[in-house]
N, C-alpha and C positions, 0 to 999 in steps of 0.2 A: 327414101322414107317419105311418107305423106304428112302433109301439116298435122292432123290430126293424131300420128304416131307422135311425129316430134312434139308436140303439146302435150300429150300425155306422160313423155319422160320428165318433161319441164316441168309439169306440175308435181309430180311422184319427189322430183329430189327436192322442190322447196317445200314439200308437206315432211320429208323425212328429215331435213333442215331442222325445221319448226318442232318437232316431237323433241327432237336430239337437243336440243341445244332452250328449248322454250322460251319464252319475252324477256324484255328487259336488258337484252344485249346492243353493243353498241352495234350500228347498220355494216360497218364495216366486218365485224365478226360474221355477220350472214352472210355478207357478198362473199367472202373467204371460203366460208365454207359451202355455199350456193356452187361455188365455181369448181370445186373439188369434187362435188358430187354428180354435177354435170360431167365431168371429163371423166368419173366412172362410167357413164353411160355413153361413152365413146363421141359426146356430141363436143362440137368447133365450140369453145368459147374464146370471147374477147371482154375484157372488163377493165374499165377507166382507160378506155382511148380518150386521146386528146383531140379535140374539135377547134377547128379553126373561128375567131371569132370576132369584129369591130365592135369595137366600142366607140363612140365619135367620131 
Protein backbone atom coordinates (compact mmCIF):
# COMPACT_ATOMS: atom_id res chain seq x y z
CA UNK A 1 0.00 0.00 0.00
CA UNK A 2 1.36 3.56 -0.92
CA UNK A 3 1.80 6.32 1.74
CA UNK A 4 -0.86 8.05 0.21
CA UNK A 5 -3.55 5.08 0.48
CA UNK A 6 -2.29 4.50 4.00
CA UNK A 7 -3.02 8.33 4.85
CA UNK A 8 -6.17 8.31 3.44
CA UNK A 9 -7.40 5.43 5.82
CA UNK A 10 -5.83 7.29 8.71
CA UNK A 11 -7.56 10.23 8.15
CA UNK A 12 -11.11 8.33 7.15
CA UNK A 13 -11.11 6.55 10.68
CA UNK A 14 -10.10 9.76 12.78
CA UNK A 15 -12.87 11.82 10.94
CA UNK A 16 -15.31 8.77 11.64
CA UNK A 17 -13.80 9.07 15.30
CA UNK A 18 -14.74 12.63 15.66
CA UNK A 19 -18.49 12.46 13.95
CA UNK A 20 -19.04 9.28 16.42
CA UNK A 21 -17.96 10.22 19.42
CA UNK A 22 -17.86 14.42 19.00
CA UNK A 23 -15.55 16.96 21.68
CA UNK A 24 -15.11 17.21 24.85
CA UNK A 25 -14.02 13.62 25.67
CA UNK A 26 -11.15 12.67 27.59
CA UNK A 27 -7.82 12.07 24.83
CA UNK A 28 -7.67 8.63 25.96
CA UNK A 29 -11.35 7.82 24.78
CA UNK A 30 -10.06 8.74 21.21
CA UNK A 31 -6.96 7.10 21.20
CA UNK A 32 -9.24 3.76 22.22
CA UNK A 33 -11.38 4.31 19.79
CA UNK A 34 -8.77 5.69 17.02
CA UNK A 35 -7.08 2.28 17.54
CA UNK A 36 -10.18 0.20 17.13
CA UNK A 37 -10.95 1.64 13.93
CA UNK A 38 -7.78 1.58 12.52
CA UNK A 39 -7.38 -2.32 13.11
CA UNK A 40 -10.76 -2.36 11.18
CA UNK A 41 -8.98 -1.25 8.30
CA UNK A 42 -6.54 -3.97 8.67
CA UNK A 43 -3.69 -1.43 9.31
CA UNK A 44 -0.40 -2.35 12.19
CA UNK A 45 -1.11 -0.32 15.14
CA UNK A 46 1.02 0.37 18.21
CA UNK A 47 -0.23 2.92 21.01
CA UNK A 48 1.68 3.83 24.30
CA UNK A 49 4.88 2.23 23.73
CA UNK A 50 7.27 2.82 26.14
CA UNK A 51 10.44 4.98 25.19
CA UNK A 52 13.50 4.66 26.84
CA UNK A 53 14.59 7.91 28.44
CA UNK A 54 17.66 10.06 30.92
CA UNK A 55 16.74 12.19 32.92
CA UNK A 56 20.23 13.59 34.67
Amino acid sequence: MKENEVSYKIRGCIFKVYNKLGPGLLESAYEAALVYELKKENLEVNNQIALPMIYE
